[in-house]
C-alpha positions as CSV (number, residue, x, y, z in Angstrom):
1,X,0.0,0.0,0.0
2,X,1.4,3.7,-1.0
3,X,0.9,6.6,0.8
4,X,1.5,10.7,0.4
5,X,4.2,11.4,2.8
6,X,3.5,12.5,5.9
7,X,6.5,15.3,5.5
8,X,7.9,16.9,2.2
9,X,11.0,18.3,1.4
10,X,14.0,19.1,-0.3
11,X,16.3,18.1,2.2
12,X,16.3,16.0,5.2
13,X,18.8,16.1,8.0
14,X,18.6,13.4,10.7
15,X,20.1,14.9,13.7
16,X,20.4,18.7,15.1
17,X,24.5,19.2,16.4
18,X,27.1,21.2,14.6
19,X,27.1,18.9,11.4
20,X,22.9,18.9,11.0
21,X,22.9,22.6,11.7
22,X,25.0,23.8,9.5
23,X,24.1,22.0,6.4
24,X,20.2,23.1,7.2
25,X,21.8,26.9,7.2
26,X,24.1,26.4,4.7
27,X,21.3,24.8,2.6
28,X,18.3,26.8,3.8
29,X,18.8,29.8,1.2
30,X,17.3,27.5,-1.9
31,X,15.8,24.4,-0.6
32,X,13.4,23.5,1.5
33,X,14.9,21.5,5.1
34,X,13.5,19.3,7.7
35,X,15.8,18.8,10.6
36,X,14.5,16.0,12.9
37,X,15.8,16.1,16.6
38,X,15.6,12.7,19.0
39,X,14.9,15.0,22.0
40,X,15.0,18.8,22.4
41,X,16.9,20.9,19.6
42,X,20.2,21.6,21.6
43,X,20.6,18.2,23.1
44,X,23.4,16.3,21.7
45,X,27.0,15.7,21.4
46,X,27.8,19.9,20.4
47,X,26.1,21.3,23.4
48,X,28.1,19.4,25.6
49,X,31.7,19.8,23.7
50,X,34.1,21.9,26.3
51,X,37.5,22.0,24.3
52,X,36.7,24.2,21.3
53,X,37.7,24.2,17.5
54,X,41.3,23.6,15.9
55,X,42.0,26.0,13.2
56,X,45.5,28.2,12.0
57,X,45.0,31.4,13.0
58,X,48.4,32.4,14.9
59,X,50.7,33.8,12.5
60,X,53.3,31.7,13.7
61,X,51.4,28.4,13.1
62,X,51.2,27.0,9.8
63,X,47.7,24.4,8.2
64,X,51.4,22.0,7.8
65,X,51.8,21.5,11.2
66,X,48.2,21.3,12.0
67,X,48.2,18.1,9.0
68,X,51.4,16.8,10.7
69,X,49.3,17.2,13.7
70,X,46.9,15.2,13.0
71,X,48.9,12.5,10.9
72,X,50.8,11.5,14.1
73,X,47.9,11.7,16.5
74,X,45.7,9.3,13.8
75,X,48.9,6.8,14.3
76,X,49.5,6.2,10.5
77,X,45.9,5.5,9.3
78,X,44.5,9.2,8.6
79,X,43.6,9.5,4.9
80,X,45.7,12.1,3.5
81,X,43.3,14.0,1.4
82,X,40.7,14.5,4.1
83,X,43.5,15.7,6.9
84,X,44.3,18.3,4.0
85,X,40.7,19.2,3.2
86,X,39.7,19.6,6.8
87,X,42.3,21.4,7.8
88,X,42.7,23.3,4.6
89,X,38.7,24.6,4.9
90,X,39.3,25.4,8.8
91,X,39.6,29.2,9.1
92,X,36.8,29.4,6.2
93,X,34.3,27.4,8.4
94,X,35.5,28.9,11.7
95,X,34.8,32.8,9.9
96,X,31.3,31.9,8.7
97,X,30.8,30.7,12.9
98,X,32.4,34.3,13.9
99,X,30.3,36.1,11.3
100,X,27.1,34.1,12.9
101,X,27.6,35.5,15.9
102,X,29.7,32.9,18.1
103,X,31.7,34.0,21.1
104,X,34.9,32.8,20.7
105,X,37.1,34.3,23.7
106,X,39.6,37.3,23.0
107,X,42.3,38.7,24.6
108,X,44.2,42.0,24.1
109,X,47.7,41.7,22.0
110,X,51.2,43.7,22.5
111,X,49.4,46.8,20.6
112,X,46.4,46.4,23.0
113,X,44.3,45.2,19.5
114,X,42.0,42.2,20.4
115,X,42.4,38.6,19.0
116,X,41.2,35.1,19.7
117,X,42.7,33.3,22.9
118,X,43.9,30.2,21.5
119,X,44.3,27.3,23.7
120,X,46.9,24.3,22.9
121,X,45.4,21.1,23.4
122,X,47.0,17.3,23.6
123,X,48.8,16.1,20.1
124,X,48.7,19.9,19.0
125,X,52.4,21.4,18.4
126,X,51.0,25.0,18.3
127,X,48.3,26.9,20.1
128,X,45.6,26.6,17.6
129,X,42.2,26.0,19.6
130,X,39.3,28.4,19.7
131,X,37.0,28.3,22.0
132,X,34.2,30.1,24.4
133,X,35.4,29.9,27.7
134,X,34.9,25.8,28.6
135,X,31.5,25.5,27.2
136,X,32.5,26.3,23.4
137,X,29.6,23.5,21.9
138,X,27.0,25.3,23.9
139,X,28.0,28.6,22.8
140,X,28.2,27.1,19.1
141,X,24.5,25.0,19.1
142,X,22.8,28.0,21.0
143,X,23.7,30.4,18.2
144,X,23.1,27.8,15.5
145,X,19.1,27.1,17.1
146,X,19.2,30.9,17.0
147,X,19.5,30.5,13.2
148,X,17.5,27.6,12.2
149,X,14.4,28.9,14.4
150,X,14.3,31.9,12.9
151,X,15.0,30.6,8.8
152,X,11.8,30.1,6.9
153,X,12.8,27.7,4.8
154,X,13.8,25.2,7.9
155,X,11.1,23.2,9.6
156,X,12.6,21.6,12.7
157,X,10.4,18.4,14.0
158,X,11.6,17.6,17.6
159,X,11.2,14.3,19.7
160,X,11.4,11.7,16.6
161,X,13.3,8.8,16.0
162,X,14.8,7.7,12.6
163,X,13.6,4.1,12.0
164,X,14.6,3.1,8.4
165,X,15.8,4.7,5.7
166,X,13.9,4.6,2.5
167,X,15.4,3.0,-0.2
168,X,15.1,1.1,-3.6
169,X,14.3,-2.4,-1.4
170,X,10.8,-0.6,-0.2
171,X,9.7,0.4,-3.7
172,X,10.8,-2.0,-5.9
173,X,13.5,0.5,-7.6
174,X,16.9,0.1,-8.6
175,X,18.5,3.2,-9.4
176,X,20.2,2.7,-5.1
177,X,18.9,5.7,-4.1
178,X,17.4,7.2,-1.0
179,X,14.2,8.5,-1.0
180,X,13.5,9.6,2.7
181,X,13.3,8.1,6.1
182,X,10.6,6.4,8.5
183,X,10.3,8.3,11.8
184,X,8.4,7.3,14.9
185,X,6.6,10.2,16.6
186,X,7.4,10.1,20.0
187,X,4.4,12.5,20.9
188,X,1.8,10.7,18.6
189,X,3.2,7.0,19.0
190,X,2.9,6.9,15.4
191,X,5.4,6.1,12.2
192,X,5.1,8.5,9.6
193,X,7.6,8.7,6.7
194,X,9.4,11.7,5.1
195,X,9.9,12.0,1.2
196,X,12.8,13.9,0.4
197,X,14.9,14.2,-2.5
198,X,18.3,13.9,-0.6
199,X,19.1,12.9,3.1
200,X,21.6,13.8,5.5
201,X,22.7,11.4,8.2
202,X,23.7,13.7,11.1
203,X,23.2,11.4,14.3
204,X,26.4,11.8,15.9
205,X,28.2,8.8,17.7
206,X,27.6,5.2,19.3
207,X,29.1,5.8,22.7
208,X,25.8,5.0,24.5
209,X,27.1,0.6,23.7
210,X,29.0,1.2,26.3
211,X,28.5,1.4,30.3
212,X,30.6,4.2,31.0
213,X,30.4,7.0,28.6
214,X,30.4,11.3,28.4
215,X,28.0,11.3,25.8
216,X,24.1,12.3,25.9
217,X,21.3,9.5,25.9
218,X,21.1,10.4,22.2
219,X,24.7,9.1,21.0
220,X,23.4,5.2,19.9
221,X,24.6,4.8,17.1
222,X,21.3,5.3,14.8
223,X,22.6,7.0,11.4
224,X,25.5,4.0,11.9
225,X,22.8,1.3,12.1
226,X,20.4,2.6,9.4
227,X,23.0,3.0,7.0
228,X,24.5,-0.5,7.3
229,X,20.7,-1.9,7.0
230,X,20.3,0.4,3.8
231,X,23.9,-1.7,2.3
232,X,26.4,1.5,3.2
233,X,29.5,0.1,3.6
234,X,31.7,1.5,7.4
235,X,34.7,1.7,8.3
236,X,37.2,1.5,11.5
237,X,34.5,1.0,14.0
238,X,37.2,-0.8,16.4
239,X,38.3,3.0,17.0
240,X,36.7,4.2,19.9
241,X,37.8,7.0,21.8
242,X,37.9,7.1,26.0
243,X,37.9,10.2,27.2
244,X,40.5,9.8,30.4
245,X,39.3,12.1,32.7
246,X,35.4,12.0,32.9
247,X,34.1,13.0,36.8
248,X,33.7,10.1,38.7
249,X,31.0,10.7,40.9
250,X,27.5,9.5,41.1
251,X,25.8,12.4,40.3
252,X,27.9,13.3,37.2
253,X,27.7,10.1,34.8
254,X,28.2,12.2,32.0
255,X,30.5,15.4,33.2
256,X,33.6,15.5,31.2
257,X,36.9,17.5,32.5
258,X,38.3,18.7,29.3
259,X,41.3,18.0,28.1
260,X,42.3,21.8,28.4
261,X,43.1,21.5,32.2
262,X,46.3,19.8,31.3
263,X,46.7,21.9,28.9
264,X,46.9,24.6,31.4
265,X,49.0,22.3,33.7
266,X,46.9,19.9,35.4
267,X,48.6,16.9,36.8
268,X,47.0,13.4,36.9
269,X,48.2,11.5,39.8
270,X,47.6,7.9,42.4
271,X,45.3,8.0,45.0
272,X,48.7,8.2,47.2
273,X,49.4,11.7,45.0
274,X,52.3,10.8,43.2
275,X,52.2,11.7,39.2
276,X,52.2,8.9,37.0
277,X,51.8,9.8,33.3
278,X,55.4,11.2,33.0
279,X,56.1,6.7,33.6
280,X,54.3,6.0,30.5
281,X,54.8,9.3,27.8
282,X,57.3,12.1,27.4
283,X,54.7,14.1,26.9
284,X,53.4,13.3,30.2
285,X,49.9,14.7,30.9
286,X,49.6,16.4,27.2
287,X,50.2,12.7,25.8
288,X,47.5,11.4,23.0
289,X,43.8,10.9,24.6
290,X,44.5,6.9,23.9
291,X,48.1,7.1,25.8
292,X,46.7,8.8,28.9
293,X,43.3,6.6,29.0
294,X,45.4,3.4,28.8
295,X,48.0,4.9,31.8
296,X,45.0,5.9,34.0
297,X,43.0,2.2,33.1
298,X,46.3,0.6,33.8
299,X,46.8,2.0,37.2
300,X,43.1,1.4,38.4
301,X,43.3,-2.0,37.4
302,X,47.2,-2.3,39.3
303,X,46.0,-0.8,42.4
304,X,42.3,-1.8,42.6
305,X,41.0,1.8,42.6
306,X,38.0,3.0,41.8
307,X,39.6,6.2,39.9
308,X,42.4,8.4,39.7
309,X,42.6,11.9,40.5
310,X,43.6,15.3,38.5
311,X,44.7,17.9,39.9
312,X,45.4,21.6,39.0
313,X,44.8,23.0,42.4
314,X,48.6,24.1,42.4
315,X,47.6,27.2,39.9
316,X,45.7,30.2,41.5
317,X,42.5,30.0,42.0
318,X,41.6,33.2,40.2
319,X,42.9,31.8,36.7
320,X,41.3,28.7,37.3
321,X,37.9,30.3,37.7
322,X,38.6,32.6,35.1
323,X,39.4,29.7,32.7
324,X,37.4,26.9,33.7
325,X,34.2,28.7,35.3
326,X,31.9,25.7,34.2
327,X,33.7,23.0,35.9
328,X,34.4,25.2,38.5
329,X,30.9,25.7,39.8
330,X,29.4,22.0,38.4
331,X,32.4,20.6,40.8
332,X,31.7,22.8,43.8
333,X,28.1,21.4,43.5
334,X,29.2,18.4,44.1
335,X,31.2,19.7,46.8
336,X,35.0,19.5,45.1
337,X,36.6,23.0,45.5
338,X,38.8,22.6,42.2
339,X,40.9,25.7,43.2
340,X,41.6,23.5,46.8
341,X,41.7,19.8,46.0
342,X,42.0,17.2,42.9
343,X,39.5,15.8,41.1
344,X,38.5,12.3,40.9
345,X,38.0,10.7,37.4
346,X,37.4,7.8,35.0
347,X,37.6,7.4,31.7
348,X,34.7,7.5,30.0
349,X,33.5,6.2,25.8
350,X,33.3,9.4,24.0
351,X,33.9,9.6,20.5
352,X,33.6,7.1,17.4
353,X,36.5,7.0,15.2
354,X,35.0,5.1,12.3
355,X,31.5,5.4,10.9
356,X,29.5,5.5,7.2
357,X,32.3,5.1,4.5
358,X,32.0,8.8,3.1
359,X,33.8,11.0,0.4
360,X,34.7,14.3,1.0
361,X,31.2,16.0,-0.5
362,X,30.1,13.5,2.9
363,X,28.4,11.0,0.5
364,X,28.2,7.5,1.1
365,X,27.4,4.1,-1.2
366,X,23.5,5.4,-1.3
367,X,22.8,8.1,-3.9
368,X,21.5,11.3,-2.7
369,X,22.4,9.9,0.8
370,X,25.1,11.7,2.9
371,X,26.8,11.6,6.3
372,X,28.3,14.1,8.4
373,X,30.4,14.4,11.8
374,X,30.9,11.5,13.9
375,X,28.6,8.9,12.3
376,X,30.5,9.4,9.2
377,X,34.5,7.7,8.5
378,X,35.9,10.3,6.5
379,X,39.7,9.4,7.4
380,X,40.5,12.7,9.1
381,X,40.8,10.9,12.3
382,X,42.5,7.1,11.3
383,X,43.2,5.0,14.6
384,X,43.1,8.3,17.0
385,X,40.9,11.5,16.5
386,X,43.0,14.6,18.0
387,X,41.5,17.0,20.2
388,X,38.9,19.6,18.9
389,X,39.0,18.5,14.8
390,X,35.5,17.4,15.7
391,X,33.4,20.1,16.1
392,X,36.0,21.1,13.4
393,X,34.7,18.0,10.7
394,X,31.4,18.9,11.6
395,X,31.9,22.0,10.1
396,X,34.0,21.2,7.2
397,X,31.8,18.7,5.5
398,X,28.5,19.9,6.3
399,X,29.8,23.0,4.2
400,X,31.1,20.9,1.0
401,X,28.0,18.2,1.4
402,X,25.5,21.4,1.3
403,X,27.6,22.4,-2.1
404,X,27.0,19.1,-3.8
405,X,23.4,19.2,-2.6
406,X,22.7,22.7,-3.8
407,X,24.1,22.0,-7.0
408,X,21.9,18.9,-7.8
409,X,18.8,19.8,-6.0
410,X,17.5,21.4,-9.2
411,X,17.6,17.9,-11.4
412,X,16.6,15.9,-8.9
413,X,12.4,14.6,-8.5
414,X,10.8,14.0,-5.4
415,X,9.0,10.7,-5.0
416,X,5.8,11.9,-2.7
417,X,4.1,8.5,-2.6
418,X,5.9,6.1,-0.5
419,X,5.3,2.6,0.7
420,X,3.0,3.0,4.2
421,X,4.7,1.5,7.3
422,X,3.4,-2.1,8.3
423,X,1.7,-2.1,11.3
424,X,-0.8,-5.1,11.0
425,X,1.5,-7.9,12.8
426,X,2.8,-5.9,15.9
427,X,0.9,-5.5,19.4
428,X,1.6,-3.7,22.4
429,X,4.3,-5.3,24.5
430,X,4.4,-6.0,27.7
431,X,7.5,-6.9,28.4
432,X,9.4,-3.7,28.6
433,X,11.7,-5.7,31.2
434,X,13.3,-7.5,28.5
435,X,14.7,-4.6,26.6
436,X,15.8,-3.1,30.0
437,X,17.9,-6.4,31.0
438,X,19.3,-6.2,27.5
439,X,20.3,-2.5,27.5
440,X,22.3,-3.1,30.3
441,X,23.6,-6.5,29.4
442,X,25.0,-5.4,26.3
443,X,26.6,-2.1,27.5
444,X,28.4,-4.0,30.3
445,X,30.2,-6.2,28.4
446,X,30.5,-4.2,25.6
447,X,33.0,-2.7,28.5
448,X,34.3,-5.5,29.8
449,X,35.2,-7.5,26.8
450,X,35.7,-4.2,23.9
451,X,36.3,-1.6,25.7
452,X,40.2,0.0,26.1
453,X,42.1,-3.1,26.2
454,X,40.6,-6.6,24.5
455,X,42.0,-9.8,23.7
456,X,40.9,-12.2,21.1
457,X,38.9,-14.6,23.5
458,X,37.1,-11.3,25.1
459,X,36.1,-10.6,21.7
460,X,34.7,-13.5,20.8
461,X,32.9,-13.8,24.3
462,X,31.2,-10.3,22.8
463,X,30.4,-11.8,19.5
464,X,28.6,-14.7,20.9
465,X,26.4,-12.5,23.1
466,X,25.8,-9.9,20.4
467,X,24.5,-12.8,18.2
468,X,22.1,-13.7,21.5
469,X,20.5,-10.8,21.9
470,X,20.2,-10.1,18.1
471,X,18.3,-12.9,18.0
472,X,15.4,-12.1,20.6
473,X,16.1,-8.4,19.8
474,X,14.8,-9.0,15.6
475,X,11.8,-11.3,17.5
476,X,10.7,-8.6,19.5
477,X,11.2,-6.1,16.9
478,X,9.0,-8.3,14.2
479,X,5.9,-8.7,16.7
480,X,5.8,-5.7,19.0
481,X,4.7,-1.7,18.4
482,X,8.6,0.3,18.1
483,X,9.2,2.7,21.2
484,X,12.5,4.8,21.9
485,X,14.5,2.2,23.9
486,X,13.5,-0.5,21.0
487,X,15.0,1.3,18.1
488,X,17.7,2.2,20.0
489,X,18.7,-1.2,21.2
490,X,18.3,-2.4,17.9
491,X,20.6,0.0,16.4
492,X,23.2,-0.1,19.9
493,X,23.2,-3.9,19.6
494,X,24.1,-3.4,15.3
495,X,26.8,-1.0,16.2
496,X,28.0,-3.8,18.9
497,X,28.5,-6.0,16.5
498,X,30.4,-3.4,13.9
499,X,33.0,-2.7,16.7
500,X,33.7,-6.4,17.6
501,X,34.1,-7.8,14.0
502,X,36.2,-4.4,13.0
503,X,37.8,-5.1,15.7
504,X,38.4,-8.5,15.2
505,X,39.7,-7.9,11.8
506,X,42.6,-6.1,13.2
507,X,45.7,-7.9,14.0
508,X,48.0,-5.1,15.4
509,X,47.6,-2.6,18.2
510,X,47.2,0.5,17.0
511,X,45.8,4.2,18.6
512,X,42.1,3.8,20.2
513,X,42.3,-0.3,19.6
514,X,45.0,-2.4,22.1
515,X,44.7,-6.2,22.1
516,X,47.3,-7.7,24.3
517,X,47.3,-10.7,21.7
518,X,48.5,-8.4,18.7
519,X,50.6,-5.8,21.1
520,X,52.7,-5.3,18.0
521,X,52.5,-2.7,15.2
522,X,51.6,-3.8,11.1
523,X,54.1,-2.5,8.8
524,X,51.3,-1.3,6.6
525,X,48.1,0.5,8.2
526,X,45.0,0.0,6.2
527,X,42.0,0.8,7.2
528,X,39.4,-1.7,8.4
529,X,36.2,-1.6,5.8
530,X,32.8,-3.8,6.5
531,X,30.6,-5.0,3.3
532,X,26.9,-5.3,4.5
533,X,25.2,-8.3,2.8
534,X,21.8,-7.7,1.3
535,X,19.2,-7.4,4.2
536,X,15.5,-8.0,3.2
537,X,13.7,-5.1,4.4
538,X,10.6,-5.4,7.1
């Protein structure tokens, strides 16, 4: 049975951070955009970003060093050509932010002329790093909602969930094209679908498989998961970042101290108070992100401690509040006096390397279907993504995909009727226990057995599992009305399985992925690329 869509348009973006955003904006002036948003526009991965944005703009930095940069923090598997376009398109992106209206901080130079206060961050040989205070991703989403709220041509549709793309499997085509997106209203309980001439994955990360993480509730992995399902190929999944130093407290699961208090001289150190990253790198605290969450894993696991501790307590306390006024005040709430004592942390999952197979106009295998920021694998980051070129990708390729878009929108036909959702098999369920016990399952050994040191047999525990609860999750799927914890278990426990067979692939050690039965380095770093097979759709 065909149906009129339930939403038209020219463009559809599936997510509302930096990368979503921007396109909408940069796309807005000739096309009609949706934007769909899981929960409320500004939460996601952006709002929540504290470092800021890597771009030359110090006269004694060069877009050289911030490729060589990048090349040695990505540990020999960064593509080339996307290290040079992203870095190449920085300042360019960064202006058009400025011009927007973002509030990057400024200090006075020797002539008393204000410029940007640029911050130096770990794996970066030059102070390159813009930011607002330590809350640059709020500053940057609040003044992009700003935008898209007021732009006529942008109709923002908030509290849905992405089920499916649509593709040549529903309608019997074959040109392998996408033609819009089933969406489950979480206010209506309904599935409606979206015809749209192109489509813009913009979902953000998978973070949420695991138990410990830094990320929103959104980040699980949904633009990852439909895109596989649709037959896009992706890529490096094994690549997961840990953030070292989230706050380990109860009632901050999610607070991340940023990597720019040891960039200002914060020292991690024991539970005793003796340092110990200068034992593991030269670099000592400003080591990679993978370096330093190994050391501080390591040392948990040595002495049976809960966390480690960092400490910058030794600077005054005026610059620190000056600096750092967000963790400041969100640690003396929890009644740490920053300026007085260290901080206790974990690390935490935070950012997916790999992701949809993408070019650098951020399409994938799918025609007229395009990813963007840290669902897609573009090959800027390779084994280890360096500090603050996210927010910076996001950026970068939402800018060139919204060229390519705007310069076939014109040719291209929507396809209004669209093959209704099939509803006539499910029933209410009754057994919302089921998908709670498997959340918790899978995110639990997702960080015992793959999380910042594996093995072979810890992997193939995984695998078995993953094939498990697969199993009763495509049962329950198949016979029961979707809700937001089903499709996002269904999409967590998809990504699961990307990660353990990526990572299984990979014989080596190498940046974000450390299996103590490969400890040794490949002489030649390739890339690690999944095929999906042909899924029959539902």
């Amino acid at each position: 049975m065909e149906q009129h869509a339930h939403y038209q348009c020219d463009v559809l973006v599936i997510g509302s951070g930096a990368a979503g955003l921007t396109l909408a904006l940069q796309l807005a002036a000739q096309t009609r955009v949706i934007v769909l948003s899981k929960g409320p526009l500004t939460e996601g991965s952006t709002y929540y970003a504290q470092g800021g944005i890597a771009a030359v703009f110090d006269e004694n930095d060069s877009i050289e060093s911030h490729i060589e940069d990048t090349l040695i923090a990505g540990a020999g598997l960064c593509e080339p050509a996307a290290v040079e376009f992203t870095t190449r398109h920085a300042k360019q992106s960064l202006q058009w932010l400025i011009e927007l209206g973002v509030g990057f901080d400024r200090v006075a130079d020797e002539q008393g002329q204000p410029r940007f206060h640029l911050t130096q961050e770990g794996g970066h040989s030059h102070r390159r790093i813009l930011h607002a205070a330590d809350a640059t991703g709020k500053a940057v989403q609040t003044t992009l909602v700003d935008e898209v709220k007021k732009h006529p041509n942008i109709q923002v549709v908030e509290r849905v969930n992405a089920i499916d793309l649509i593709t040549d499997k529903h309608i019997g085509g074959s040109s392998g094209r996408c033609y819009g997106a089933y969406i489950w209203n979480r206010v209506t309980e309904q599935v409606e679908t979206i015809a749209a001439k192109f489509v813009a994955l913009a979902t953000g990360g998978a973070s949420k498989v695991y138990q410990y993480t830094s990320n929103p509730d959104v980040a699980s992995g949904d633009g990852i998961a439909m895109a596989w399902r649709a037959g896009c190929r992706v890529a490096n999944m094994e690549f997961n970042q840990f953030h070292p130093t989230c706050l380990f407290h109860p009632n901050a699961q999610t607070f991340l101290l940023t990597e720019a208090l040891r960039g200002e001289g914060a020292v991690l150190k024991r539970p005793d108070g003796s340092r110990f990253m200068p034992d593991f790198h030269e670099a000592a605290e400003l080591a990679p992100r993978d370096v330093v969450a190994r050391a501080i894993d390591y040392e948990m696991k040595r002495l049976g401690a809960d966390c480690m501790y960092l400490d910058i307590s030794h600077k005054p306390a005026a610059f620190i509040r000056e600096h750092f006024p967000n963790i400041y005040e969100k640690c003396l709430s929890l009644g740490i006096d920053i300026t007085q004592q260290p901080m206790p942390v974990v690390p935490a999952a935070h950012y997916t390397c790999g992701g949809v197979k993408t070019d650098l106009n951020a399409r994938t295998d799918i025609h007229n279907l395009y990813a963007i920021g840290e669902v897609a694998y573009t090959g800027l980051h390779g084994a280890n993504r360096m500090a603050s070129n996210s927010l910076l990708e996001c950026l970068v390729f939402a800018r060139s995909a919204a060229q390519d878009i705007s310069a076939r929108v014109n040719q291209m036909e929507l396809l209004t009727q669209l093959p209704a959702w099939d509803e006539s098999k499910v029933s209410d369920s009754d057994e919302e226990v089921i998908i709670q016990h498997n959340w918790h399952e899978l995110r639990l050994f997702m960080w015992d057995y793959v999380g910042i040191v594996r093995t072979n047999k810890r992997l193939e525990r995984a695998l078995r599992r993953i094939e498990l609860l697969q199993q009763e999750i495509h049962e329950y799927y198949s016979h029961c009305k979707v809700s937001n914890n089903l499709l996002e278990l269904r999409n967590l426990v998809t990504v699961a399985e990307l990660i353990v067979r990526c990572a299984m692939a990979r014989h080596e050690s190498r940046g974000l992925h450390y299996n103590l039965d490969y400890p040794e380095l490949l002489p030649n770093a390739q890339p690690t690329v999944l095929t999906p097979p042909q899924q029959p759709s539902r």
